[in-house]
N, C-alpha and C positions, 0 to 999 in steps of 0.2 A: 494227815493234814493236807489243806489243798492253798498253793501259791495263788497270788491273786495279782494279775496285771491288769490296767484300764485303758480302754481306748476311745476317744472322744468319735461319734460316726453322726450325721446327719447336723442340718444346718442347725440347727434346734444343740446342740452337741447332748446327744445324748451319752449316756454311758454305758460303754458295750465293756463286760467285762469278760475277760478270759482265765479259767479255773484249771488249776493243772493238779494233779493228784500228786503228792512229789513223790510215794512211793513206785506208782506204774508207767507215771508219765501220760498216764490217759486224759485229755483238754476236754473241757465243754467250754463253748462261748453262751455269754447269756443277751439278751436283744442286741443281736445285730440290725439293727435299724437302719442300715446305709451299709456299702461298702468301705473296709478299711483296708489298703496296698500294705498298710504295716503290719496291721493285724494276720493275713493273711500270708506273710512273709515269716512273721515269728514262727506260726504254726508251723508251716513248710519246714522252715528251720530247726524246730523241736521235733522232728519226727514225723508230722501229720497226725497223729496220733487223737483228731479229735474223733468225741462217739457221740457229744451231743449237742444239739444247738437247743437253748433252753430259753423261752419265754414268758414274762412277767404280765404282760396282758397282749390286747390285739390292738394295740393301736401302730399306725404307719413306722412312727419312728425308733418303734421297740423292733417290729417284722420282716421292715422294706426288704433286707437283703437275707432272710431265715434262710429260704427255701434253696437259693441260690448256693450258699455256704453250706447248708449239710448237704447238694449234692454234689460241689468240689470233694470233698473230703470223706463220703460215704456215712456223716451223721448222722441220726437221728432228732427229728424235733420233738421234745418233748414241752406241753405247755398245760394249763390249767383248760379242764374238760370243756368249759364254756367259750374259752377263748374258739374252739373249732368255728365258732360262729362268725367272728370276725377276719377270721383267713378267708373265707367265703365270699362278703361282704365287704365290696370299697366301701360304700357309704359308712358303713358301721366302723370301719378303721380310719376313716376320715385320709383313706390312700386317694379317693378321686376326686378330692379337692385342693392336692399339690402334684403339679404336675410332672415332679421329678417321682413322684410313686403313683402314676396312672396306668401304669404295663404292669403293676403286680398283677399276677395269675394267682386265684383260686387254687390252694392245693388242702389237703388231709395232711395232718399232723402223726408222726407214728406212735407218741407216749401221750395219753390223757390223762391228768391228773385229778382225782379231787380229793376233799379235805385229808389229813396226815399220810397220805402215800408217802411212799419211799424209793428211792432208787439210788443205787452205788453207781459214783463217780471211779474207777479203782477200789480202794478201801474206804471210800469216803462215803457216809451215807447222808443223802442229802434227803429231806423231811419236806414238803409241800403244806404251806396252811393257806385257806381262799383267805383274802383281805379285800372284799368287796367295798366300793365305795369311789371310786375316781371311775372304775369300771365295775359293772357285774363279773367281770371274769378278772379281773385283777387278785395276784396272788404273789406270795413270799415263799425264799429259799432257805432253808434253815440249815445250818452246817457250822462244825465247829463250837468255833465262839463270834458268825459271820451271820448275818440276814442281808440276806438280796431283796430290797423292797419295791422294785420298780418305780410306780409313780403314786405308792401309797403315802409311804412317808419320806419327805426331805429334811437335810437340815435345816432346823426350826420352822420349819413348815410341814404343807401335808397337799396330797393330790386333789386337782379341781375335780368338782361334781359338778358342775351344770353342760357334761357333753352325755351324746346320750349314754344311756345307761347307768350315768352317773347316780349315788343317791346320799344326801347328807347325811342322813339317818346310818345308814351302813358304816358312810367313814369313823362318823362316832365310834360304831361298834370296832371297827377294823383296829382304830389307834391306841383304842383301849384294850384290845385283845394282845397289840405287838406292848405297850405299856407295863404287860403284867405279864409277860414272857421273862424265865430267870437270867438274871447276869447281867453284866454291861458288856451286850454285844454290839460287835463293829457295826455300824447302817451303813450300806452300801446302795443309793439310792440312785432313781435313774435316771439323774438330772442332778447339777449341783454338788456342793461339796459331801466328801464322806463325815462321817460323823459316828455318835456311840450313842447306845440308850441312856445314859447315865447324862449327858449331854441333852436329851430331848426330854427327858423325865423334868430336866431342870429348866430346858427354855422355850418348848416347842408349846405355842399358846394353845394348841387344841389337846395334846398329849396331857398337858400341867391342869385341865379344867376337866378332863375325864376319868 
């Protein structure tokens, strides 16, 4: 089982979550989008013990602060294979058009994901599925009875499409593919309140129409 703590990071407050294995104690943070002094103190505090810095798309305020945090701590970023592009690319992350994310540097991601990969958190096996649609590289964490959705799906809402890469056709597909996933798993989205699918099945107007 993996503990879930939230920390609000960039002006925008996204939600930068932190996953702790409670068997090994081994952390991944998932978009650090900005620097957090609490975030960064917890960990210290637990041991250091993070091995991953994990990413939901490439956009600024999921990234700003990836590169920097797995090389405090010696992590690994692992992020969905397309996303490479937008680590590369201010324009495409929309980092050189806020000028508090204009000094991101270009780097390589170490774990590439595409559709159902796997990789252990400690004993935690965490599942990768693409959910294109707000982004071409936008994707979901699957673990538990937990989906990490980044900016695909909100509660009672769902990720904009008209930046680039964006495509309506996809999110369609995207919401109706997390729709008909089993269970009423927690949504842990990345931006805005948390919420469950049981919850979006019944009031998320693109989820209820797909």
């Amino acid at each position: 089982m993996i503990d879930i703590k939230v920390f609000y990071v960039t002006m925008i407050m996204t939600n930068c979550y932190l996953l702790t294995d409670e068997k090994t104690g081994e952390m991944a943070v998932v978009d650090p989008g900005g620097k957090s002094d609490r975030l960064i103190e917890y960990v210290n505090s637990a041991g250091g013990k993070l091995k991953y810095v994990i990413l939901t798309h490439g956009h600024y305020d999921h990234i700003g602060f990836s590169k920097q945090l797995a090389d405090m701590f010696g992590a690994e970023v692992v992020c969905p294979k397309k996303t490479q592009r937008f680590l590369n690319d201010k324009m495409l992350s929309h980092a050189a058009f806020h000028e508090e994310f204009s000094d991101i540097k270009p780097y390589d991601a170490d774990i590439l994901l595409t559709e159902g990969d796997t990789f252990m958190l400690g004993e935690t096996e965490i599942r990768f599925i693409e959910t294109p649609g707000h982004t071409i590289d936008s994707g979901c964490y699957l673990f538990d009875d937990v989906l990490i959705c980044g900016d695909t799906l909100f509660c009672e809402s769902y990720g904009r499409t008209d930046l680039p890469t964006g495509d309506d056709r996809d999110m369609i597909a995207s919401i109706k593919r997390l729709k008909e996933l089993d269970g009423n798993l927690k949504v842990l989205p990345g931006h805005g309140m948390l919420s469950d699918l049981d919850h979006e099945r019944k009031y998320n107007p693109l989820m209820r129409r797909v």
